[in-house]
C-alpha positions as CSV (number, residue, x, y, z in Angstrom):
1,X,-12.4,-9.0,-3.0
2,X,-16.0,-8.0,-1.2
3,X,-14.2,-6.3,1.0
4,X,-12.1,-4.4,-1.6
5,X,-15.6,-3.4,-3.5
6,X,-17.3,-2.5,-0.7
7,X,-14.5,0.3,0.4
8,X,-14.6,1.5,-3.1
9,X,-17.9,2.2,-2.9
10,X,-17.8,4.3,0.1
11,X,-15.1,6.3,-0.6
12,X,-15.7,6.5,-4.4
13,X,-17.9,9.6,-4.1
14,X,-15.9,11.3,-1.3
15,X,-14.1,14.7,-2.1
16,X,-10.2,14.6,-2.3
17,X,-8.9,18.0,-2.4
18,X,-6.1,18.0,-0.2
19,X,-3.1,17.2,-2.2
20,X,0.5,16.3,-1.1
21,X,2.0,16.1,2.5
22,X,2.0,17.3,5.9
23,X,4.7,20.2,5.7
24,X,7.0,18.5,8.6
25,X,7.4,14.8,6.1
26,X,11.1,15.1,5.1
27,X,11.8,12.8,1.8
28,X,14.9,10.5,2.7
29,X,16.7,11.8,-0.9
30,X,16.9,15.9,-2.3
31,X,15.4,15.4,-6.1
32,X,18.6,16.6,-7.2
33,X,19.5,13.1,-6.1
34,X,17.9,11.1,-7.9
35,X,18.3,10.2,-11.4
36,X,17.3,13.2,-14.3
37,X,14.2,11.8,-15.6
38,X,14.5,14.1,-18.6
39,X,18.0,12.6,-19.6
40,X,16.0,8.9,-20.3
41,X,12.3,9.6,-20.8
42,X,11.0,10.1,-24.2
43,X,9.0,13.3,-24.5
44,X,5.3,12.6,-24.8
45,X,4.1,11.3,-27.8
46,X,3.9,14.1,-30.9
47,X,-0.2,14.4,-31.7
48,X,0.9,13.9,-35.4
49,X,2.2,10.7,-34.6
50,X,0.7,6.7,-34.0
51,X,1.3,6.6,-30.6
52,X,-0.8,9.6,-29.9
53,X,-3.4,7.9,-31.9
54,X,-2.9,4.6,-29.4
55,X,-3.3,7.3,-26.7
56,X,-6.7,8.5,-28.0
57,X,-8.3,4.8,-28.8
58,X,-7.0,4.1,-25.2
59,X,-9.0,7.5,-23.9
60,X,-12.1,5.9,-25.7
61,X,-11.5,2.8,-24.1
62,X,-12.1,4.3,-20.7
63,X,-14.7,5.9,-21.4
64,X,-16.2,2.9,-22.6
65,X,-15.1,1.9,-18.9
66,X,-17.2,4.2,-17.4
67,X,-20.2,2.1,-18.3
68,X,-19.1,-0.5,-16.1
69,X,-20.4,0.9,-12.5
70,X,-18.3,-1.2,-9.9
71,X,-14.9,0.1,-12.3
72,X,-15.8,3.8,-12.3
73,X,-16.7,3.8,-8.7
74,X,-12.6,2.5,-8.6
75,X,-11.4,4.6,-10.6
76,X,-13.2,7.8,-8.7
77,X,-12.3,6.3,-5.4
78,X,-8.6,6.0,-6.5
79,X,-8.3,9.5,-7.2
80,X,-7.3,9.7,-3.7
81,X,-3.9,11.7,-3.1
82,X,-3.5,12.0,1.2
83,X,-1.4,9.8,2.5
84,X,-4.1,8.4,4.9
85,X,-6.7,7.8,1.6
86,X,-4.2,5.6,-0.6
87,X,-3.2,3.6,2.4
88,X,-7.1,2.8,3.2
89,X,-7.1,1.7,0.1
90,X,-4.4,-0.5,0.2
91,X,-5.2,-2.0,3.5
92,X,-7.1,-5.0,1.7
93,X,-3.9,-6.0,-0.7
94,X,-1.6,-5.4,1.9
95,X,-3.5,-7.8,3.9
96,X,-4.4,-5.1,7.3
97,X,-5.7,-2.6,8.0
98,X,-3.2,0.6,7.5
99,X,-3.5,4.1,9.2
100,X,-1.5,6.7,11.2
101,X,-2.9,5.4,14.2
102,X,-2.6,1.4,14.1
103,X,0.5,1.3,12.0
104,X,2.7,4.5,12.9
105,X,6.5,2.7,11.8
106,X,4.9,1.6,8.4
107,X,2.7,4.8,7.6
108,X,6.3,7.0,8.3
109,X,8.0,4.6,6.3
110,X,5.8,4.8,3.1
111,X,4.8,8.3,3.4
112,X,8.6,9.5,3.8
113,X,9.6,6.7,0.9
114,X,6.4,7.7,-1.2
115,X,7.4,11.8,-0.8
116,X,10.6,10.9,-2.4
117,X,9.8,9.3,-5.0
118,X,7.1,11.6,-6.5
119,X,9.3,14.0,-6.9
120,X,11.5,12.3,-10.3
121,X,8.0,13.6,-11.9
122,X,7.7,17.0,-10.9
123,X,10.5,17.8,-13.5
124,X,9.3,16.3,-16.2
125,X,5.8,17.7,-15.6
126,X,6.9,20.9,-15.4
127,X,9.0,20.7,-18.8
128,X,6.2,19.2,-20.6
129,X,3.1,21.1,-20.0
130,X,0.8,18.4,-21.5
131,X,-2.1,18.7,-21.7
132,X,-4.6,16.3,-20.2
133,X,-7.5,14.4,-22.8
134,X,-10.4,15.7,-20.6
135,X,-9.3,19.6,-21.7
136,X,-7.6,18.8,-25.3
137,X,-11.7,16.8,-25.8
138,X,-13.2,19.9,-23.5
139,X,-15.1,16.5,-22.1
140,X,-16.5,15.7,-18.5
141,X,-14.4,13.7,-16.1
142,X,-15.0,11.1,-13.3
143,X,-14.1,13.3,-11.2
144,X,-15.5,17.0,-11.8
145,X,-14.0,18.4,-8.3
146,X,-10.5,17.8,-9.3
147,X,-11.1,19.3,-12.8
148,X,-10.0,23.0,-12.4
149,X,-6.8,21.9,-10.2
150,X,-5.4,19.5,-13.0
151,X,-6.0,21.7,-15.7
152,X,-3.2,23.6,-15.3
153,X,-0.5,20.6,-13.8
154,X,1.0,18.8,-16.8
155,X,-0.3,15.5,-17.7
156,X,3.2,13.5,-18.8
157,X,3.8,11.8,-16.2
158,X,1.2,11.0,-14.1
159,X,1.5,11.5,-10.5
160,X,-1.4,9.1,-9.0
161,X,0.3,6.3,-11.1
162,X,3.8,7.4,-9.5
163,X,1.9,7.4,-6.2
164,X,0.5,3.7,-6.7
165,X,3.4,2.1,-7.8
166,X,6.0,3.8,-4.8
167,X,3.0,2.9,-2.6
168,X,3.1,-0.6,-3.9
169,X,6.7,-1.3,-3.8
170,X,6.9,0.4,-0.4
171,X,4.6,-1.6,1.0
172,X,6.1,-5.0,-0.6
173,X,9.5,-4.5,1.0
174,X,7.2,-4.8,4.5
175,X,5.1,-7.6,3.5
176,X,6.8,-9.3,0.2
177,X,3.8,-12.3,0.3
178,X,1.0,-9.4,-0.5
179,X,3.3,-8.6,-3.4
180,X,0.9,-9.8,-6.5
181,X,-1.9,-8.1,-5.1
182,X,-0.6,-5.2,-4.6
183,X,0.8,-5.1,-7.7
184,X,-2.5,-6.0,-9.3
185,X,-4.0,-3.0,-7.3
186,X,-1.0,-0.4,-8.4
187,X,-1.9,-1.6,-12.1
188,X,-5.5,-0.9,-11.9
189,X,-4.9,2.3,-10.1
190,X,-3.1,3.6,-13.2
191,X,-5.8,2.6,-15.2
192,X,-8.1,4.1,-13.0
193,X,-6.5,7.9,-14.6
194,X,-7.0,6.7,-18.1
195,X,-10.8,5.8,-16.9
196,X,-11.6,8.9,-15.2
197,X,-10.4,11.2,-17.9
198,X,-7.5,12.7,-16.6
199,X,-4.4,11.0,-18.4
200,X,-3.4,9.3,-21.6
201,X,-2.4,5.9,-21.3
202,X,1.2,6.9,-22.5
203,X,1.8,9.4,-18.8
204,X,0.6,6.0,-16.9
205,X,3.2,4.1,-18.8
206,X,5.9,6.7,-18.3
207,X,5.7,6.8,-14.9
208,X,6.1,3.3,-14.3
209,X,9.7,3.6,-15.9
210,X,10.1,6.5,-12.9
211,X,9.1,4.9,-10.1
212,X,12.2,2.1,-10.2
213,X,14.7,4.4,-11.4
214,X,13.7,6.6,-8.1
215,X,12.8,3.5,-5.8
216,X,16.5,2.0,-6.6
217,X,18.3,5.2,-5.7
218,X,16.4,5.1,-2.1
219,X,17.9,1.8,-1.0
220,X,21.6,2.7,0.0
221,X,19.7,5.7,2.1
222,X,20.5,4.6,5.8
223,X,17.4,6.1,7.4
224,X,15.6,5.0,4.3
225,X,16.6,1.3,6.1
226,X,16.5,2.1,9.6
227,X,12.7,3.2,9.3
228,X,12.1,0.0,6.8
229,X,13.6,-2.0,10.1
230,X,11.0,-0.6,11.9
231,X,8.1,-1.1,9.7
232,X,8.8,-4.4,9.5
233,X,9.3,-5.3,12.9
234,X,5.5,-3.3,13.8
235,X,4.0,-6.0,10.8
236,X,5.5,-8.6,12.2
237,X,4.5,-7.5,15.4
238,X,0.8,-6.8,14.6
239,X,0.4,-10.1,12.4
240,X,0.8,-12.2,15.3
C-alpha cells in the first residue's frame, strides 16, 4: 500500500473545485429510469431520535480521525469529484494505472456508467435538504475550500459515497480479481465524508442501498454492454 499512501499524500492538499462531468458525457439510462429512491429510502434520521444520536457519536468519531495524519490526508485526498481524480486514485486497487489517455475504453465506460448512477441521489437530496454536521456544529472541515459549495447541497445521501461505490463496481465488472480491494477502498472512501466533516454516517449508509438498486437497472442497457466489451478487451489488452 506504499504506493497507495504516497498518492494520497500528494493529492491530499490539492484543490477540487470542479464538480461533475464534461457537458458532452451522456449517462446510458434518463433518471426517470431508474428506480424512485424516495419510494424505498427511509428519510434521514429525526434529530429527536437514537439514530441521530449514533450519527453524532459517529461525527465525533471522525473527528477523533482527524488526529491520525496518514487517514485525514485520505480522507482530504478523496474529496476528489472529476472523473480523472477518482480514477487516479483508484489506479492502485484496480491494479494500473487509469486515465483518459492510457485507458480511453475503460475511462468512457466508468465515467458514462458512474454519470448514471449518481443521479438516483439527486432526488432524494433535493427532497431532503439536510443539513450537513459541519453547519448544524458551525465546525471546521477537512476540507475548507469545499465548505461554502456544500452548504447549500443536501447531505442525505451522499454523493462521494455514490461516486466510490459506482466507481467500484464499475471497475470490478473490468477487472473482477481487484474486486476486495476496491471494495476496501469504496468503504474507506465513504468514511473518508464522515472524517472530513461533511456527512453523517447515516447519508454514507444510504447511499450504499442506491448505488445497487441504480447499478442493477444499467445492466440490460445495450451500450451500457457494448462499451463494458470494450473496456475489457483494452484491460486485457494492456495487462499483457
Amino acid at each position: 500500500m506504499k504506493k497507495v499512501s504516497h498518492l494520497i499524500f500528494v493529492t491530499a492538499f490539492a484543490i477540487f473545485a470542479t464538480f461533475g462531468f464534461a457537458k458532452d458525457v451522456v449517462p446510458y439510462l434518463p433518471v426517470d429510469s431508474l428506480p424512485n429512491a424516495l419510494a424505498f429510502l427511509p428519510p434521514p434520521p429525526d434529530t429527536n431520535s437514537t439514530q441521530f444520536v449514533a450519527d453524532i457519536s459517529q461525527y465525533m468519531w471522525g473527528k477523533e480521525m482527524r488526529k491520525d495524519s496518514a487517514r485525514a490526508a485520505q480522507a482530504i485526498a478523496q474529496a476528489a469529484y472529476k472523473t480523472d481524480d477518482v480514477l487516479k486514485l483508484f489506479s492502485e486497487p484496480f491494479g494500473m494505472k487509469l486515465s483518459k489517455k492510457k485507458t480511453p475504453a475503460i475511462y468512457n465506460f466508468v465515467e458514462r456508467g458512474h454519470k448514471t448512477i449518481k443521479q438516483i441521489g439527486s432526488v432524494v437530496k433535493r427532497h431532503y435538504q439536510r443539513k450537513r454536521p459541519f453547519d448544524r456544529f458551525k465546525e471546521p472541515t477537512l476540507v475548507p475550500s469545499a465548505e461554502e459549495e456544500l452548504r447549500g447541497n443536501g447531505s442525505y445521501p451522499s454523493g462521494h459515497t455514490i461516486e466510490a461505490y459506482s466507481f467500484a463496481l464499475l471497475l470490478i465488472e473490468v477487472n473482477p480479481a481487484a474486486q476486495d480491494a476496491l471494495m476496501k477502498f469504496a468503504y474507506e472512501w465513504g468514511q473518508s465524508r464522515v472524517i472530513a466533516g461533511f456527512h453523517w454516517q447515516s447519508d454514507v449508509d444510504a447511499s450504499k442501498m442506491l448505488v445497487p438498486a441504480a447499478f442493477a437497472r444499467i445492466q440490460g442497457n445495450k451500450e451500457f454492454q457494448a462499451d463494458l466489451k470494450k473496456a475489457r478487451e483494452e484491460f486485457a489488452r494492456l495487462k499483457k
